[in-house]
matplotlib code that plots the C-alpha trace (Angstrom):
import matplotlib.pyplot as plt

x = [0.0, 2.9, 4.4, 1.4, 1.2, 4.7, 4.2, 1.3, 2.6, 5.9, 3.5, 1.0, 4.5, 5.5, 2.5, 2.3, 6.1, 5.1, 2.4, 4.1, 6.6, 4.2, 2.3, 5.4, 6.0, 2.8, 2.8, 5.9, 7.6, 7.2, 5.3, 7.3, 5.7, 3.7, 5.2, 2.5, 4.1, 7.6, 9.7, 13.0, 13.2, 13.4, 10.7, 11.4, 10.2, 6.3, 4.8, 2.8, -0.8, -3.1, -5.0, -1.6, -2.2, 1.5, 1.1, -2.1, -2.5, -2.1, 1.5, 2.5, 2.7, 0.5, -2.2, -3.5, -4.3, -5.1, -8.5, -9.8, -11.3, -10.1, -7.9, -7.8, -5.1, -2.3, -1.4, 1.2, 3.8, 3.8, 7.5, 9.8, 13.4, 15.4, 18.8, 20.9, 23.9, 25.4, 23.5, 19.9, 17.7, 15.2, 12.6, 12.0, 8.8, 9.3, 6.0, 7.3, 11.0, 9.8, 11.6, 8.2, 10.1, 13.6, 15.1, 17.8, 19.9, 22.3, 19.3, 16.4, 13.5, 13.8, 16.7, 15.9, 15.5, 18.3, 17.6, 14.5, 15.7, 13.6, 11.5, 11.5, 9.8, 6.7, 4.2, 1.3, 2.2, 1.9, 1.6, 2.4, 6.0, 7.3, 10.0, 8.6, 10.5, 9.9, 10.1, 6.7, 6.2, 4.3, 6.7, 8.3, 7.7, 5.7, 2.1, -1.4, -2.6, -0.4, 3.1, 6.0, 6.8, 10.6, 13.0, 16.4, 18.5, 18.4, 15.7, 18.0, 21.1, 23.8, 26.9, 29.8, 32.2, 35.1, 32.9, 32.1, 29.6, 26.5, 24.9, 21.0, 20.0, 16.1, 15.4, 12.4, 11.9, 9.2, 9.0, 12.7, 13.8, 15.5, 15.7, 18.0, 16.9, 20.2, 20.8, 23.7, 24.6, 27.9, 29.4, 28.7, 30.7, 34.2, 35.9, 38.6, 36.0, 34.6, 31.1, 30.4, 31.5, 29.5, 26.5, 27.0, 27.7, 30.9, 32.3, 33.9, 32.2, 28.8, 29.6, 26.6, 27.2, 25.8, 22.3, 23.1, 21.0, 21.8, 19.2, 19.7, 18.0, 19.9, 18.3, 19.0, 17.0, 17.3, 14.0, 13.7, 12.6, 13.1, 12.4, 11.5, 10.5, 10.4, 12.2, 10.1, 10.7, 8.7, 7.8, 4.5, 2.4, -0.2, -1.2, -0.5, 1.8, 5.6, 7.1, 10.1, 8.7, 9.3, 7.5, 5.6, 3.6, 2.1, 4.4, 5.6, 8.5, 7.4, 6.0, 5.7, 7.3, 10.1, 11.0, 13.6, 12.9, 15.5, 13.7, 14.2, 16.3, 13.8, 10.3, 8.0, 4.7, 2.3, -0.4, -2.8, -0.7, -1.4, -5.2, -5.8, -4.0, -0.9, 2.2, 3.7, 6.9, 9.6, 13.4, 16.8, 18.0, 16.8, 15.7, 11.9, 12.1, 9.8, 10.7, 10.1, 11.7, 15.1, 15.1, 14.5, 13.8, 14.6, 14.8, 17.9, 17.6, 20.6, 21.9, 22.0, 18.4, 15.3, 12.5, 8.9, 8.4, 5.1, 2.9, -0.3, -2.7, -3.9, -7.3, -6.6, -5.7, -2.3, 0.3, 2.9, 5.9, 8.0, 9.7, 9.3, 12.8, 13.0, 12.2, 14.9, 15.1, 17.0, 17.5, 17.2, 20.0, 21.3, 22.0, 21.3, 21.0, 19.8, 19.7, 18.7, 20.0, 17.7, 18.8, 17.2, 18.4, 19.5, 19.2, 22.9, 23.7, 27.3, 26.3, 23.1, 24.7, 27.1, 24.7, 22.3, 22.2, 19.7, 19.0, 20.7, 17.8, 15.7, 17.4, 14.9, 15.8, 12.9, 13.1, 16.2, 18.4, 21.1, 21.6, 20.8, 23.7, 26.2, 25.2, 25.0, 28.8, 29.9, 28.7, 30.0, 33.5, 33.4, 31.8, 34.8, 36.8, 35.0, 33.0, 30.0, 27.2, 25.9, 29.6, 29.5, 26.1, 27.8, 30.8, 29.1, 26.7, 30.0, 31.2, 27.7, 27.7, 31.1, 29.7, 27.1, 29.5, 29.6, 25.7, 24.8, 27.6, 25.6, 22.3, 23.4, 25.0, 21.8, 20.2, 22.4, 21.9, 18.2, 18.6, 20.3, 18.0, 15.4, 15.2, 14.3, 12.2, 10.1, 10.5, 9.0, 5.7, 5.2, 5.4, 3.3, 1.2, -1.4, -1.1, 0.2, 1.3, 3.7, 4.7, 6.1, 7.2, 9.2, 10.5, 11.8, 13.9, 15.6, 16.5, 17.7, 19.8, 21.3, 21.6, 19.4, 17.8, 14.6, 14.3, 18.2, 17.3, 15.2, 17.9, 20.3, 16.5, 15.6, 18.7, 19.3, 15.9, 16.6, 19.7, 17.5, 15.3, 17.5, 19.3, 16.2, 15.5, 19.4, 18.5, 15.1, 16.3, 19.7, 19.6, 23.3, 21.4, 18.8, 19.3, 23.0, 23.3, 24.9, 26.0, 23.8, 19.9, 20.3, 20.3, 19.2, 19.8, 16.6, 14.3, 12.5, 14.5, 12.3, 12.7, 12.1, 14.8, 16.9, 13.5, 13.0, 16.8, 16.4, 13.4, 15.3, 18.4, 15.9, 14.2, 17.7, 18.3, 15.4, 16.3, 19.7, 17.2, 15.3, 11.7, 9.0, 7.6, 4.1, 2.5, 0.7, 3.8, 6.4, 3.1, 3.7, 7.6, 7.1, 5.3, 7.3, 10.2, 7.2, 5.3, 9.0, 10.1, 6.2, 6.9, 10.3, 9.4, 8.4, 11.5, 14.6, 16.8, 19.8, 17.7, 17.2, 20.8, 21.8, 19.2, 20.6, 23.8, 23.1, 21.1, 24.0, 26.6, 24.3, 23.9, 27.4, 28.0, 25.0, 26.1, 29.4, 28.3, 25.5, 28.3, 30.5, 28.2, 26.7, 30.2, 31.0, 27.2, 28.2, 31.6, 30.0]
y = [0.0, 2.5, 1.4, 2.8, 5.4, 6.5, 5.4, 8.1, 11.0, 10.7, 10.7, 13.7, 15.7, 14.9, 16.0, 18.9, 19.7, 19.1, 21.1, 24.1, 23.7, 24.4, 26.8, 28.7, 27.9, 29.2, 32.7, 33.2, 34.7, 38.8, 38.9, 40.8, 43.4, 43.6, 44.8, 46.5, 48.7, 49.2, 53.1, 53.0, 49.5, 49.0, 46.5, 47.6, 51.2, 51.8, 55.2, 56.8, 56.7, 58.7, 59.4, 60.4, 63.7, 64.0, 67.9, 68.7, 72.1, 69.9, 69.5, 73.0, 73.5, 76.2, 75.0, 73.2, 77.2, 78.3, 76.2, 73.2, 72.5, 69.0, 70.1, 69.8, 66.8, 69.0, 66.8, 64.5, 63.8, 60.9, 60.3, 59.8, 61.3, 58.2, 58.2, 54.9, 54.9, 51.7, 52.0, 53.8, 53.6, 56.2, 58.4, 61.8, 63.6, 66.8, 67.6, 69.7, 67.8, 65.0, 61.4, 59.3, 56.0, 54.7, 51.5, 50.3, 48.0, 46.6, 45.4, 42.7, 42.4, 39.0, 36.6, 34.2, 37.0, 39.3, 40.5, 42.4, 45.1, 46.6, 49.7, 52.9, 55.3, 54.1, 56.7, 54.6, 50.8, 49.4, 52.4, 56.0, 57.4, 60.6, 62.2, 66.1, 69.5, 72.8, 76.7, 78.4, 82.2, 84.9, 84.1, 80.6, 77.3, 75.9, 77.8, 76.5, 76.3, 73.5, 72.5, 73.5, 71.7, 71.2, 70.3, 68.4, 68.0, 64.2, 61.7, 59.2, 59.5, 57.0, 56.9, 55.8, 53.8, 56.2, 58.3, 59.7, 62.1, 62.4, 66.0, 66.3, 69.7, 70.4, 73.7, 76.3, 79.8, 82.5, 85.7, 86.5, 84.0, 81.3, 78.3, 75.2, 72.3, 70.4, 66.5, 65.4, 61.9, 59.8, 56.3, 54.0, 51.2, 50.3, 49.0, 47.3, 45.0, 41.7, 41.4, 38.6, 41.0, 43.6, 41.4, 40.6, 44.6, 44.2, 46.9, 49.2, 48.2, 50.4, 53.9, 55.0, 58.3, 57.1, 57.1, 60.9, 63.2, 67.1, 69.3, 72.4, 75.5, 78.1, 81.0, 84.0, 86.7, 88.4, 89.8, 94.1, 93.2, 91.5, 87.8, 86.4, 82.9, 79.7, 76.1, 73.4, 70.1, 66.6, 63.2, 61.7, 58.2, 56.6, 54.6, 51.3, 48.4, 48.0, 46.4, 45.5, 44.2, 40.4, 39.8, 36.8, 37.1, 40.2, 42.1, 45.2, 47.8, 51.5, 52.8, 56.5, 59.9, 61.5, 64.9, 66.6, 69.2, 71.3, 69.5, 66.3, 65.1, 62.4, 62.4, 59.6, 61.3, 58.3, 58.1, 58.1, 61.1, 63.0, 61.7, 63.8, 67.0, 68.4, 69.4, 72.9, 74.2, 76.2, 75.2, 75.6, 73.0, 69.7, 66.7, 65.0, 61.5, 58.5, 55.1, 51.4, 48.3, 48.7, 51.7, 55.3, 58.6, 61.9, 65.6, 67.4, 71.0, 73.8, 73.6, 77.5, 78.0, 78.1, 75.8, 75.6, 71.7, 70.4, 67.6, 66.8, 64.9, 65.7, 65.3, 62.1, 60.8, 60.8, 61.8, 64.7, 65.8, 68.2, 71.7, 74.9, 77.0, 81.0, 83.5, 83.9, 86.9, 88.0, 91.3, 91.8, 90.9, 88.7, 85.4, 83.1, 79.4, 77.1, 73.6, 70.4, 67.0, 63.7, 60.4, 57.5, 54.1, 51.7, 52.5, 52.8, 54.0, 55.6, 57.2, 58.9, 60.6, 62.2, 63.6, 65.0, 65.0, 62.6, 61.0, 57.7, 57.1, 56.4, 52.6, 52.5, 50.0, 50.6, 51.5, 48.7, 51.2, 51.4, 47.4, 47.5, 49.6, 48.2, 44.7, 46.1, 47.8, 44.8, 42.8, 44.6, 44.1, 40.8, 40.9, 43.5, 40.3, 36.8, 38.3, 36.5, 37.2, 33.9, 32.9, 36.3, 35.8, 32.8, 34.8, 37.3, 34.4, 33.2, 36.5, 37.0, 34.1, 34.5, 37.8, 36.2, 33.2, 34.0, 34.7, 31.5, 29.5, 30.6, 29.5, 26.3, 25.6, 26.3, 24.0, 21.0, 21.1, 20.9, 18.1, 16.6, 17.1, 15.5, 12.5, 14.4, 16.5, 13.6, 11.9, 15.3, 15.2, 11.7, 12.7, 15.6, 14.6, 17.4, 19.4, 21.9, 24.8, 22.4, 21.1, 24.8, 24.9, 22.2, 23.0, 26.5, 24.8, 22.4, 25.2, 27.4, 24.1, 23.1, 26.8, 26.5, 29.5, 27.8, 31.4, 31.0, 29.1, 32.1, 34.6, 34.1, 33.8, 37.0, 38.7, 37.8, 38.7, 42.0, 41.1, 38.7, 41.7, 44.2, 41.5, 40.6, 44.3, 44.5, 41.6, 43.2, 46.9, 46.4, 46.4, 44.8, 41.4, 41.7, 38.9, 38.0, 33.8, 32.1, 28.3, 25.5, 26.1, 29.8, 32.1, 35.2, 35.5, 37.9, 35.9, 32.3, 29.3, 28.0, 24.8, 25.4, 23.6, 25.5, 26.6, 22.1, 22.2, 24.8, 23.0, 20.1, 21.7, 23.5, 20.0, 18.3, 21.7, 20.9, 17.4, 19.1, 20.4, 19.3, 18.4, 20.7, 19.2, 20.4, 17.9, 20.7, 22.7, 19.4, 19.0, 22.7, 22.6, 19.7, 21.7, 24.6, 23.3, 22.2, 26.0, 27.7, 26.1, 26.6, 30.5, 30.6, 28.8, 32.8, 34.5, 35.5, 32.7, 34.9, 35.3, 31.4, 30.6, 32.5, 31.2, 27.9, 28.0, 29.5, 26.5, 24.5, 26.8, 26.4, 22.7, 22.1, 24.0, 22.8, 19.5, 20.1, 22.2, 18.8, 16.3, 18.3, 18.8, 15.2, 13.9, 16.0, 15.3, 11.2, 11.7, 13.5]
z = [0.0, 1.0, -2.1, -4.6, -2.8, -3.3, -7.0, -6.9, -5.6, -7.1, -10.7, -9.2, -9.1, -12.6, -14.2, -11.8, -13.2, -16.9, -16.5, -14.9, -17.8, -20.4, -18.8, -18.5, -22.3, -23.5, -21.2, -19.4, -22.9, -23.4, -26.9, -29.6, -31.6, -34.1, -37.4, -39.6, -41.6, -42.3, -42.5, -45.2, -45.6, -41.9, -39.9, -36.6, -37.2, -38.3, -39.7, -37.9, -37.4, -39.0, -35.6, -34.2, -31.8, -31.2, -33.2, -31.6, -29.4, -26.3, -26.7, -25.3, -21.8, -21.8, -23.9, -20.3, -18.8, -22.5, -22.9, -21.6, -25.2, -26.8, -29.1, -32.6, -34.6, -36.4, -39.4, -39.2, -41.6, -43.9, -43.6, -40.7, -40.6, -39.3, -37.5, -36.2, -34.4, -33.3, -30.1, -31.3, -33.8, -33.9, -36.1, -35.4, -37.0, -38.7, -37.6, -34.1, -34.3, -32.2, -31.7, -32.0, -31.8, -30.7, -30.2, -28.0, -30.2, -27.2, -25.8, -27.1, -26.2, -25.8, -25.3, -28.0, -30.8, -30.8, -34.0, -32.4, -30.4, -27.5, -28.3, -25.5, -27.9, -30.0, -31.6, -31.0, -32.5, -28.9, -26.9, -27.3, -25.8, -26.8, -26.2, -27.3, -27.4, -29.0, -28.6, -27.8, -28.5, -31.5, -33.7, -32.4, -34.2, -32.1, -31.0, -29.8, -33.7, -34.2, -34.4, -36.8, -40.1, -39.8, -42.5, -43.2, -46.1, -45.7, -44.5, -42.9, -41.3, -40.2, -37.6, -40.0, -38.9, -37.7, -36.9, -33.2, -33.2, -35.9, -35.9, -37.6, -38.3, -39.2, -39.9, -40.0, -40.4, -39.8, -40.2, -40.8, -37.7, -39.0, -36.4, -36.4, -34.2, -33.7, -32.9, -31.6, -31.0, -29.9, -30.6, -28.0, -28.8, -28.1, -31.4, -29.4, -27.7, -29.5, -31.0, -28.1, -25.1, -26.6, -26.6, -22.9, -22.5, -20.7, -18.7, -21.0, -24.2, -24.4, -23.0, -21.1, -22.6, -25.8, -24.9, -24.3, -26.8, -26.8, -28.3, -29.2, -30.8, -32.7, -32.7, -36.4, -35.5, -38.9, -38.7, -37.4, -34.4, -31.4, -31.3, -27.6, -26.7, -24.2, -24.8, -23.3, -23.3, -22.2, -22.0, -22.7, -22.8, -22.4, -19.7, -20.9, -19.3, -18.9, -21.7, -20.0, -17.0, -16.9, -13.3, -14.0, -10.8, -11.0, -8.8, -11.1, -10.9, -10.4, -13.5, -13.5, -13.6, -11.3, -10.6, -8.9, -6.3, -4.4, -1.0, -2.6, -5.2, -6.1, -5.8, -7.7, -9.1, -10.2, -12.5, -10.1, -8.6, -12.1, -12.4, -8.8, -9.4, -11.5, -10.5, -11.0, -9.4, -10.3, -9.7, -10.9, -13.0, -11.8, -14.6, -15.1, -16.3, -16.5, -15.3, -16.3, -15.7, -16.5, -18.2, -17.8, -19.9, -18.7, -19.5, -17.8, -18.8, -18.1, -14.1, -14.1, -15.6, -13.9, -14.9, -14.6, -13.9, -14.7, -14.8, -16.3, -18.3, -22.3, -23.7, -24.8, -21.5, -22.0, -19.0, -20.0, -17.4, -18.6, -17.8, -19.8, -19.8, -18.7, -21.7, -24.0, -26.5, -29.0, -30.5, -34.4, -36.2, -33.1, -32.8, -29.5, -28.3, -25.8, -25.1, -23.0, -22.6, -23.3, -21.9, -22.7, -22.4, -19.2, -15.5, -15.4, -11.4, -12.0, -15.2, -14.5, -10.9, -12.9, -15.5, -12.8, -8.9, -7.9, -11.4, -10.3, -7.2, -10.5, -10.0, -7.1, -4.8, -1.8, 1.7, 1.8, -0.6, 1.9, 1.8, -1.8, -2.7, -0.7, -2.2, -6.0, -5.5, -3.6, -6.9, -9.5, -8.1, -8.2, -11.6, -13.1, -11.8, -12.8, -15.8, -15.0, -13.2, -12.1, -10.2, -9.0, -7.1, -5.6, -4.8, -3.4, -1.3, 0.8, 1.9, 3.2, 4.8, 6.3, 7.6, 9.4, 10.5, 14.4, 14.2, 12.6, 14.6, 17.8, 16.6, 15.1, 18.5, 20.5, 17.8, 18.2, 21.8, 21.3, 18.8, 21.8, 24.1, 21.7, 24.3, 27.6, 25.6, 25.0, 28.3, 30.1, 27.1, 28.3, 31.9, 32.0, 29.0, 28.3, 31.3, 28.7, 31.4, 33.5, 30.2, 29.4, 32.5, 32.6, 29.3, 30.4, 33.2, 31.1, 28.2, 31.1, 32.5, 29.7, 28.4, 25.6, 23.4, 21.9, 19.7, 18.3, 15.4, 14.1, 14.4, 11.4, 9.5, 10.7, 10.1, 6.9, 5.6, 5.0, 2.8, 1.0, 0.6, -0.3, -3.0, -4.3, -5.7, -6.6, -9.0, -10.0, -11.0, -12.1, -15.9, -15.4, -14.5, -17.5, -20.2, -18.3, -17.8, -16.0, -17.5, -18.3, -19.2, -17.0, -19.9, -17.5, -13.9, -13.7, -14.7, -13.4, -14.1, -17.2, -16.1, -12.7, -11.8, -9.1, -7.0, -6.9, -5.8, -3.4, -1.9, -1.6, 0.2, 2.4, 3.5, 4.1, 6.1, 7.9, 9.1, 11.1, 12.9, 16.4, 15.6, 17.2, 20.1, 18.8, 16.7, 14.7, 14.2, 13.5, 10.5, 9.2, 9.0, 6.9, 4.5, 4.7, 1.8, -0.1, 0.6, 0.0, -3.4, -5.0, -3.9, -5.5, -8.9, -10.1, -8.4, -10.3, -11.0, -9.6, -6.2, -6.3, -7.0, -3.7, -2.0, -2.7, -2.2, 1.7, 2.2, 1.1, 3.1, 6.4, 6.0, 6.0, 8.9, 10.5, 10.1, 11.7, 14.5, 15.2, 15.1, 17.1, 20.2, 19.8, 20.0, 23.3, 24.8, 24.0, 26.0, 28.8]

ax = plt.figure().add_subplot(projection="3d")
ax.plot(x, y, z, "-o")
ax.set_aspect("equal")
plt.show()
């Protein structure tokens, strides 16, 4: 009978494993996106649509105080001005100078199709993400009618190779003001490094830089009088999902906008936060950005200038942050210029601090940032050394565990000497039977004689669940782990195991754990640590593999320390 009944469960978990396995199959992949129409020979970039409002009146920053009216669709051009460098591929709209769409060509969507690269900007394909800029004013290009037509001597432009910089100049005039928008863009890549280590986006391979955009406005006043006018710049979407969020179990990164103040250098503003009331403050300098998974896109206007930072939502329900610059004017016959900074690529900490005070707290670690960072430098040290991720993790799990050494020593001590007390344990349940009170009782006066601490065995638990914490948002928001394998069927440390293999390991390393220990003397609770490896490794089958691989190898750290600390004592309790 015990026999079929082993046969039985041991077939219940195989199916329950096969069928996990194609679940995972059939929705644990990101879907790639659709492709219906193509812009210079190039699938990964579609026109616009028709219904576009990316010219309309809503646009400006004032339009929001000028009339609450839904405003009218400006027409949108019919052909994209594309620009690639070996790190961005992007279309801007000559319709306002806008980059509708960009893609991030160091990073793919997904792991199994490099050749798709993942999309920040889109001008309505999945969603609508725009990165939006302009001058407003009587005589600027951009006004609450509509939007400027710009032009350029070339409707697509490449980075050569040789080349470091690629400058893109549309141009417009009015009234005797001739303006030049300027592009300017930078080689990311290192040509000394291989195409493999720039795939896995070794250290020194992809500047950060890269994903550095500087607009500019150059200002001819050749008109007889004086021109005068405001920059603004902005970022706006809809309110759809994160594209880069691979969460599985429904727990997402933030995805919103971020401002800084002079108060506070970084301060989330949600959707919801926009839905109840704008935001309007002035400050000098500061950045607005928006953040997903992964990546972030943000607006870092001069240091010196002051800004009027906004937030608010369009007639079409779309959210908008942004910042309008000081006047500028110009005298006739008088030249001028002013300029902002776009960045929008990876959630790279040392990178984004040294653009803009504040802009690296957009890697958003939680209310566990100050183990977070200590964790994420200590494991991009030992990643500049071993080059992989995956042995760095495990690296990175024994000096943790030596940290903890004297901690855990103490508590497997106290453990072993309740293991070895096991017997009398027993002998005093049998005594007493359910007189539960002089059970306790009795209980508390052998722990105190044989210097016991029945709550030592939760310690190193409780103590290291704030570096478990703190590592497991180090694993989620560091774009470092996205995509980056380990050996074997781990091809990315930040995802579940697709096989689901480690979380069934880590169960099985927790259960041997387990057995170290002294059984409960409550029936009820013996009956619920059982579970617990079974309860644990059905919670880990959705956590990031990298999580699940430190996880594993403490449980098999702790066991063999366990194990010697038990064998130790037992051998000194048999001698005494």
């Amino acid at each position: 009978m015990d026999i079929q009944r082993s046969i039985l469960l041991v077939a219940l978990a195989i199916v329950s494993y096969l069928m996990v396995l194609q679940w995972n199959q059939d929705y644990g992949q990101a879907a790639l996106p659709a492709q219906t129409a193509t812009v210079a020979g190039n699938p990964s970039l579609s026109l616009p649509d028709a219904t576009s409002t990316t010219a309309a009146s809503s646009d400006l920053p004032s339009a929001v105080e000028a009339s609450n009216q839904p405003p009218a669709s400006a027409p949108v051009s019919d052909e994209l001005i594309r620009v690639k460098t070996d790190v961005l591929d992007l279309a801007i709209d000559p319709r306002g100078g806008d980059i509708v769409q960009l893609n991030l060509s160091a990073y793919p969507r997904r792991q199994d199709r490099p050749d798709v690269p993942f999309q920040l900007f889109d001008n309505g394909g999945e969603r609508l993400y725009l990165a939006q800029s302009g001058l407003m004013g009587s005589n600027a290009p951009d006004k609450s009618s509509g939007r400027a037509l710009w032009s350029s001597e070339q409707k697509s432009y490449q980075l050569a190779d040789g080349q470091d910089t690629l400058v893109v100049d549309l141009k417009y005039n009015e009234a005797g003001v001739n303006f030049i928008k300027r592009y300017s863009f930078k080689r990311g890549l290192n040509a000394q490094c291989t195409a493999k280590q720039q795939s896995l986006k070794k250290p020194g391979c992809v500047d950060p830089s890269s994903y550095k955009v500087d607009i500019s406005y150059l200002i001819d006043n050749q008109s007889g009088a004086s021109w005068s006018g405001n920059m603004f710049a902005q970022l706006k979407r809809d309110s759809s999902s994160d594209p880069s969020s691979t969460t599985a179990t429904g727990t997402a990164t933030y995805l919103g906008a971020a401002i800084w103040t002079p108060t506070k250098s970084y301060n989330k503003v949600s959707m919801k936060d926009i839905d109840k009331q704008p935001l309007k403050e002035t400050v000098q300098g500061g950045w607005v950005a928006w953040l997903q998974h992964y990546f972030v896109t943000a607006w870092i206007p001069g240091k010196n200038d002051s800004n009027i930072i906004q937030t608010r939502k369009d007639a079409q329900g779309n959210y908008i942050v942004g910042f309008t610059g000081p006047t500028l004017s110009v005298a006739a016959g008088a030249k001028a210029e002013t300029s902002a900074t776009l960045y929008a690529g990876p959630k790279i900490q040392k990178y984004l601090g040294e653009l803009s005070p504040g802009l690296e707290l957009t890697v958003d670690y939680g209310i566990l940032w100050f183990i977070a960072q200590p964790i994420f430098w200590l494991l991009e040290h030992i990643h500049s050394l071993l080059g992989n991720w995956g042995w760095s993790i495990i690296v990175l799990t024994i000096i943790i565990k030596l940290a903890f050494f004297p901690l855990s020593a103490a508590s497997y001590k106290s453990m072993a000497r309740m293991r070895a007390v096991s017997p009398k344990l027993a002998a005093l349940k049998e005594q007493h039977g359910d007189d539960r009170q002089k059970m306790s009782q009795a209980m508390m006066e052998l722990y105190k004689k044989e210097k016991i601490n029945p709550l030592g065995g939760c310690l190193p638990i409780l103590v290291q669940m704030p570096v478990f914490l703190a590592l497991y948002w180090t694993l989620l928001e560091s774009v470092e782990m996205r995509q980056a394998p380990w050996l074997l069927w781990i091809t990315d440390l930040s995802i579940k195991d697709p096989f689901f293999l480690l979380p069934i390991i880590m169960g099985a390393t927790m259960f041997i754990q387990q057995r170290l220990n002294p059984t409960p003397p409550d029936p009820m609770q013996a009956k619920v640590m059982k579970m617990m490896p079974i309860i644990f490794t059905f919670f880990f089958l959705w956590f990031p593999a990298g999580l699940v691989l430190y996880w594993v190898v403490n449980n098999c750290l702790s066991i063999a320390q366990q194990w010697y600390i038990t064998r130790k004592i037992e051998a000194a309790t048999a001698k005494a």
